[in-house]
C-alpha positions as CSV (number, residue, x, y, z in Angstrom):
1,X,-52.1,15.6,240.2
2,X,-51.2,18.6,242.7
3,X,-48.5,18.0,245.3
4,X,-51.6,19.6,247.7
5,X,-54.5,18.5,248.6
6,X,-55.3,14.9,247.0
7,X,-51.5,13.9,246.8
8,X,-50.2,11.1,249.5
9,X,-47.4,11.5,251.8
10,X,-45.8,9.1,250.0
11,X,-46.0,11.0,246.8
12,X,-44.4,14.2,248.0
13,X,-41.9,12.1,249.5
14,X,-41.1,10.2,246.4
15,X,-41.1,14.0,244.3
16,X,-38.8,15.4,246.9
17,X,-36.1,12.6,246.3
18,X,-36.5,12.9,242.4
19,X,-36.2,16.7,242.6
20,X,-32.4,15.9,244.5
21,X,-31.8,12.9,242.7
22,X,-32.6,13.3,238.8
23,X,-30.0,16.0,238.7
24,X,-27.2,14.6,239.8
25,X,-27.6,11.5,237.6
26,X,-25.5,11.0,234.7
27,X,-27.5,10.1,232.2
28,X,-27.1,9.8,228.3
29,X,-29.1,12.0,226.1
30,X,-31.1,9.4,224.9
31,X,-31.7,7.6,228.1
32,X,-34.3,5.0,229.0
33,X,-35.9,4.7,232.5
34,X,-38.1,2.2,233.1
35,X,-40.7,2.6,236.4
36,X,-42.7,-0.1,237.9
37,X,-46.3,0.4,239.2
38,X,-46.0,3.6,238.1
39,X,-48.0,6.8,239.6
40,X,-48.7,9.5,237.9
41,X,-47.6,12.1,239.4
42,X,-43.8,10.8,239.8
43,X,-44.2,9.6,236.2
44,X,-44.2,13.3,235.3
45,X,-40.9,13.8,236.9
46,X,-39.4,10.8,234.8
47,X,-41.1,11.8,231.5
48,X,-39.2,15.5,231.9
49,X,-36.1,14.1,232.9
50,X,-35.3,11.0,230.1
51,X,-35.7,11.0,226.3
52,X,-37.3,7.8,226.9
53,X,-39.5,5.9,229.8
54,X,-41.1,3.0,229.7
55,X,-43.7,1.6,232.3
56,X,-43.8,-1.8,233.6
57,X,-46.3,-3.6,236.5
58,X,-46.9,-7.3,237.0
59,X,-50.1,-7.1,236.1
60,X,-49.4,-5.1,232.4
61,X,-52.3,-3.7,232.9
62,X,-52.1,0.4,231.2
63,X,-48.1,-0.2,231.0
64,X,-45.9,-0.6,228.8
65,X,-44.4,-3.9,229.8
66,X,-45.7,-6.5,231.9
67,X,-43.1,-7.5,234.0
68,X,-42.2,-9.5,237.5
69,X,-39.7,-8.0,239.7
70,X,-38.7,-11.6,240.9
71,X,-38.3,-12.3,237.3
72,X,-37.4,-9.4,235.0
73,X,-37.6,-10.4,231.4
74,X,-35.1,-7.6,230.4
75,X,-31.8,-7.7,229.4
76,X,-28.9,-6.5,231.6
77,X,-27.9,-2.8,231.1
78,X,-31.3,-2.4,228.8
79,X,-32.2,0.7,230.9
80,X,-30.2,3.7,232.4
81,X,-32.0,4.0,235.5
82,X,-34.9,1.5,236.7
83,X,-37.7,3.3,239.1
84,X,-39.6,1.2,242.0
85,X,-41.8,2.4,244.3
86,X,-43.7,1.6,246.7
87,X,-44.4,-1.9,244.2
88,X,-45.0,-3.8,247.6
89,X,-48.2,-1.6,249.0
């Protein structure tokens, strides 16, 4: 998906923070993110920036994990960074 055009506000948004953010986080060379209701186009950003990502929405549906915010079924520390966005729309 193009940042032009078809993209939301809130996606451009969401890819300007991650372009700041991502590099300024200290993260192992094998880390693991984990992003809930995930969208594409930030999903790119992840996928380039950790050896690993995972997906997780409450429904499970096309993730990874299925998986309540309320109620995560995840250990502590099992990711390096956790990703939610807009999960409330």
């Amino acid at each position: 998906m193009s940042l032009r055009g078809g993209a939301a506000e809130r996606h451009r948004l969401q890819i300007d923070v991650l372009d700041r953010v991502l590099p300024t986080l200290a993260v192992p060379a094998d880390g693991l993110a984990v992003h809930f209701a995930p969208e594409p186009i930030v999903a790119d950003r992840l996928r380039q920036r950790f050896a690993r990502y995972r997906t997780a929405d409450l429904e499970g549906s096309g993730v990874d994990e299925a998986a309540d915010l309320r109620a995560l079924p995840f250990e502590d520390g099992a990711f390096d960074t956790v990703v939610a966005t807009c999960v409330f729309c």
